[in-house]
N, C-alpha and C positions, 0 to 999 in steps of 0.2 A: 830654411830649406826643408829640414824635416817633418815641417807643418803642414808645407804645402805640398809635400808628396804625400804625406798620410790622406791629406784631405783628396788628392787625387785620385790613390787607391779605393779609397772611400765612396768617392763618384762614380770609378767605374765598377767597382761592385754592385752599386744601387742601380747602376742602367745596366747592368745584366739581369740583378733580381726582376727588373722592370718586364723583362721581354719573356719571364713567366707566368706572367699574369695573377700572381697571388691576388686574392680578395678577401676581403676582411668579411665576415660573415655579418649581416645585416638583422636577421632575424630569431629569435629563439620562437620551441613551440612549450605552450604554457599546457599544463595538465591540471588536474581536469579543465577542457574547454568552457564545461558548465557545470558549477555543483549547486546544488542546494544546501543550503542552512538555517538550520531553526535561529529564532531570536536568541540570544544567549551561547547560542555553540559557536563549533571553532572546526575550520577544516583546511589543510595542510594544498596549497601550489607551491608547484615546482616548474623548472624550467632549464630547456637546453637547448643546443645552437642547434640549429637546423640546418644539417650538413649535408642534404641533397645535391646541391651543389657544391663542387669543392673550394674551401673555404679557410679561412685561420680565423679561430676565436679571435675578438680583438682583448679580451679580459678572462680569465676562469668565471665559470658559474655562478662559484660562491661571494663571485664581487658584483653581481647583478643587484639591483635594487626594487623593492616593490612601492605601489602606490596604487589607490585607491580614489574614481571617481568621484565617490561620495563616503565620504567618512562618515557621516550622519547614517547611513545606510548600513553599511559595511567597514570595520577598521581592519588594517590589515600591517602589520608586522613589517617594516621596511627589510629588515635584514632577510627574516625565516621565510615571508609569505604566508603567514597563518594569519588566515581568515577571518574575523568573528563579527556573526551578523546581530546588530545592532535594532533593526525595526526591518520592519516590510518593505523589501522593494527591491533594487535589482541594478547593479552596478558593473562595471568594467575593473579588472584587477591586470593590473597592467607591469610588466618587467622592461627594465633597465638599464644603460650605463649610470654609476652616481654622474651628475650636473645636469645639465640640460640636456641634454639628448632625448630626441626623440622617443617610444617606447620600439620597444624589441619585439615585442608581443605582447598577447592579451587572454586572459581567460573572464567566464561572465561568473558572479554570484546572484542567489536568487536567494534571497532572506524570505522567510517566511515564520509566522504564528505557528506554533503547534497545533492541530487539528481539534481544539474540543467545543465543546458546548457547538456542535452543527449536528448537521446528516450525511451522511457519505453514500453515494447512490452510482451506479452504473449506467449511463446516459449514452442513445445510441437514435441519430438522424434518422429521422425517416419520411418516405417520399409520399404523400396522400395519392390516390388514384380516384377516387370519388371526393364530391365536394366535404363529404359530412367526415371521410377517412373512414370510413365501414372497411374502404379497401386499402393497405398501404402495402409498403414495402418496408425492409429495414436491412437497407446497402449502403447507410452510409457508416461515418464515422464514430465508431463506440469510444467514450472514454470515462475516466472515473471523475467525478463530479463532487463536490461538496455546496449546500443549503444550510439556509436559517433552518433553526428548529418551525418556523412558522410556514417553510414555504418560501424564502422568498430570498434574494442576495444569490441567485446560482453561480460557482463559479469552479471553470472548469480548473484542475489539477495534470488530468494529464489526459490528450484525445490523439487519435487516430491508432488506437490499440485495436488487439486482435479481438479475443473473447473473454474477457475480467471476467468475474464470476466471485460469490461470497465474499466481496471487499468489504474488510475488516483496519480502523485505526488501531492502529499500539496504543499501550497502556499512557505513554507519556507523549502522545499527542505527532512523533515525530515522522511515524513510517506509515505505511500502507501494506497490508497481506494481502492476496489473491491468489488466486488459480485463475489457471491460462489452458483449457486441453486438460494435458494429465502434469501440467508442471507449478509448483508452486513459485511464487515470486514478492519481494519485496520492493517497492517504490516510497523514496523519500518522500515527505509530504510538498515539496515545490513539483513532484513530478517528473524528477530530474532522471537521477540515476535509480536504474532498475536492474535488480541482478536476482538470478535465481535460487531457489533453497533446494541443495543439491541433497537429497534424502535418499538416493540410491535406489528407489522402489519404483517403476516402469509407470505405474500411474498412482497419481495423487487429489484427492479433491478435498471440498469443503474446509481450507482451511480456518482457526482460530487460534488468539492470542491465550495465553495463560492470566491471570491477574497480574501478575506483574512484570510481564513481558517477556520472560526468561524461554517458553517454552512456545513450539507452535503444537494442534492439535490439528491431527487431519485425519481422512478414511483413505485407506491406502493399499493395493494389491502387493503383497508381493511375492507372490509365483504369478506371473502373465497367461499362466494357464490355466486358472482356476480364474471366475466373475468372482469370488468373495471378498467382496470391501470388511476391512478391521480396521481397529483403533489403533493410532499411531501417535506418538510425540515427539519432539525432534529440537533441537538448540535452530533458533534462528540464522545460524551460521551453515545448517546442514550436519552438525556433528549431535553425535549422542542419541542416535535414534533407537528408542523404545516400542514397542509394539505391546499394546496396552490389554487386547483381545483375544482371544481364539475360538470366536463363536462360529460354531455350525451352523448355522444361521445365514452369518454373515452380521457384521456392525456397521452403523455409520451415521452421518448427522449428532455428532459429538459436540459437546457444550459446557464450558468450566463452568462454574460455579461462582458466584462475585468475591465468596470468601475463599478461594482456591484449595478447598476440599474435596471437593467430590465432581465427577465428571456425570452429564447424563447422555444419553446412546440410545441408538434405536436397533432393536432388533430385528432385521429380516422380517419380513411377514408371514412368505413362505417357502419352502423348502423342500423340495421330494414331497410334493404334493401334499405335505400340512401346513396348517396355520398355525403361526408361532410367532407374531407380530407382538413385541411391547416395548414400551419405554425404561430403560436400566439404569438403574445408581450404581457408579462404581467410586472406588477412592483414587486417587492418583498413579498407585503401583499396578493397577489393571482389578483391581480384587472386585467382585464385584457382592454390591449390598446388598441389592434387593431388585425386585421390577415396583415401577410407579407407574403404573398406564392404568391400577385399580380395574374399576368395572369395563373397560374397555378391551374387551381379551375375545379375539385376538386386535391388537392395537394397530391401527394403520393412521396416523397421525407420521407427521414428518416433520424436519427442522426447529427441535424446542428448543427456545431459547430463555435465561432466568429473568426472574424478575430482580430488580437492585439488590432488594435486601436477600433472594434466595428463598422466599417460602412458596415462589409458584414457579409455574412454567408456561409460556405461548407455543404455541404447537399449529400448523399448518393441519387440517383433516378435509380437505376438499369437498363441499368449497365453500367450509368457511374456519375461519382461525380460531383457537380454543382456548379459554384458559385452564392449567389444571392446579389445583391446592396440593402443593406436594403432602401436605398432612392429612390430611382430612382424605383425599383422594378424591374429591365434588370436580366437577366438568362445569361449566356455562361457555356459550357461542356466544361470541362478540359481535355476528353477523355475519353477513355473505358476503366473501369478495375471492372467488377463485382465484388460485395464484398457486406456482410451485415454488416462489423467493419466501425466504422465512421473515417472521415479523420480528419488531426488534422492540423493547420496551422501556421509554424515555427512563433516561435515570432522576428525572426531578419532577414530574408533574403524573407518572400513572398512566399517560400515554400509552398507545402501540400501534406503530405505522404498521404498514402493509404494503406492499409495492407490484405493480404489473401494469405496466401503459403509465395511469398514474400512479399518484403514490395517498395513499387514504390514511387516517388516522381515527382509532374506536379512545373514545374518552370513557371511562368507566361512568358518567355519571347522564352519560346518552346512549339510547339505545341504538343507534345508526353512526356509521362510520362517514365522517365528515373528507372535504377533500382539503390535500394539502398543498398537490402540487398536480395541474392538470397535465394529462397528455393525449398521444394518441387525436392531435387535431391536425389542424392545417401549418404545416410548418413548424410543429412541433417534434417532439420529442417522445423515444417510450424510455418509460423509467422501470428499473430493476435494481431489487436486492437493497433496499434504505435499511441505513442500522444505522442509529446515533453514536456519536463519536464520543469518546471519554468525555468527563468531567472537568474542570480544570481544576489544579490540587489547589486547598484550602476554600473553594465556594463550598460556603454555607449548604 
């Protein structure tokens, strides 16, 4: 008898619970939705019920279980959810009850190679108005692009951005630098996640990496009332920012150095009506060396960038590109290709593209700058801003 009145009890409690409608909660939401991961790295999902609707866990959290589309692609940590991408390519990361059950939710991995040995270029649609494209527009979609070094394999990284500008790879192949406006910004190299480098300073341009990635380098205001761009340096996080200059002048078009000594800088041209343009060596603390623009006084050359080994410099002097022997101080013109994008100088063959509509490259052992990637056609594309992407460590 006391069995059966327990079991009683028991029945009509469950058809009272009944007639509240509890519901076991169906779904978790997975964070991040989509991340990107280099080969080799490791990035952390999580996940929680998704209580919109009101609901009862059916398990705590920490009993959910992960799993992974393609293990070959992406393996992924049953218990933790830690990520680690494997080869290129692009999988489903799915959460849990342990057994069979259905998944709860899903977030995507995008694996990808570290960015080297290519070209990294700013690609933006554009509409032809004439058959030959004498006339176009360029309203459509910009986004950052990577190439073979020869031209060829394009592949987009990340499109329908605002205005990229100076797209620059890290040192270890993983991220992307840019400015945007007056804001600088980091993008993983799948394109994924983008977030800004909060430097505090109203506007920001021209960013670049340090050699070893630790530092970014940029031209930066910061009184909004004053046009004077100076030198700036800043932790990739946003912290730690330096302010490298205090030229009257005015600084900017800043460039390390491949052995991370010395920075070089352009100085203003003019200023309360004098001419005061050259090229500046300075050391890392802001100190500065010396002027290297030699016989070119006053200097109006823009965007130098080093050569591998660091005993020259490319320099932009409209409208054509320059090289200069930091020793010696000697100038020769590589040829004629107007452009305000800086040129960038292959780190293995001597190369130096050049970029605007298309993208040209001057071999030291010709006198004409050859094409590498055309544009500005029918259905095409204008290209800006080419700068070869790191090296991969240990090539020869």
């Amino acid at each position: 008898m006391r069995n059966y009145r327990a079991t009683g009890v028991l029945a009509i409690a469950l058809a009272g619970c009944a007639t509240t409608d509890i519901r076991l909660c169906n779904r978790v939401t997975v964070a991040p939705q989509s991340a990107g991961i280099a080969v080799g790295d490791s990035t952390q999902f999580a996940a929680s019920y998704d209580r919109l609707a009101a609901c009862t866990p059916p398990a705590p959290e920490a009993q959910l279980r992960w799993s992974t589309s393609d293990p070959s692609i992406a393996q992924v940590d049953s218990v933790t959810g830690m990520v680690t991408g494997v080869t290129p390519g692009s999988v489903d990361i799915t959460a849990h009850l342990p057994g069979l059950q259905p998944p709860l939710g899903a977030g995507r991995a995008l694996v990808f190679e570290p960015l080297y040995d290519r070209i990294l270029t700013v690609r933006e649609r554009i509409t032809c108005t004439t058959p030959s494209c004498s006339a176009w527009s360029g309203t459509g979609a910009t986004g950052l692009w990577t190439l073979a070094t020869d031209g060829s394999d394009p592949r987009v990284v990340r499109d329908s951005m605002r205005d990229p500008k100076h797209a620059r790879v890290s040192p270890d192949g993983r991220a992307i630098l840019f400015g945007d406006r007056d804001t600088l910004y980091i993008v993983d190299g799948a394109g994924q996640a983008v977030r800004p480098v909060p430097t505090g300073l109203p506007y920001n341009f021209e960013p670049s990496w340090s050699p070893d990635g630790r530092w970014i380098l940029f031209a930066g205001v910061e009184d909004p009332l004053t046009t004077k761009l100076q030198i700036f340096k800043v932790r990739p996080d946003g912290t730690d920012l330096r302010q490298l200059t205090n030229d009257p002048f005015g600084a900017h078009d800043a460039s390390w150095s491949p052995d991370g000594a010395t920075i070089v800088f352009v100085r203003d041209s003019m200023a309360n009506g004098r001419e005061a343009g050259a090229a500046m060596l300075m050391d890392t603390s802001g100190t500065v060396i010396r002027a290297v623009s030699g016989t070119l006084t006053p200097f109006y050359g823009r965007l130098p960038e080093w050569s591998p080994d660091g005993t020259a410099l490319v320099f932009i002097e409209r409208p054509c590109p320059m090289r200069l022997d930091i020793a010696t101080g000697q100038y020769d013109t590589l040829g004629v290709f107007d452009t305000n994008e800086p040129a960038s100088w292959s780190p293995t063959d001597g190369r130096i593209i050049v970029s605007g509509g298309e993208i040209r490259y001057f071999d030291p052992a010709l006198p004409v700058g050859l094409f590498l990637l055309r544009g500005l056609g029918p259905d095409s594309m204008f290209n800006s801003g080419a700068f070869y992407t790191p090296r991969r460590p240990g090539t020869p």
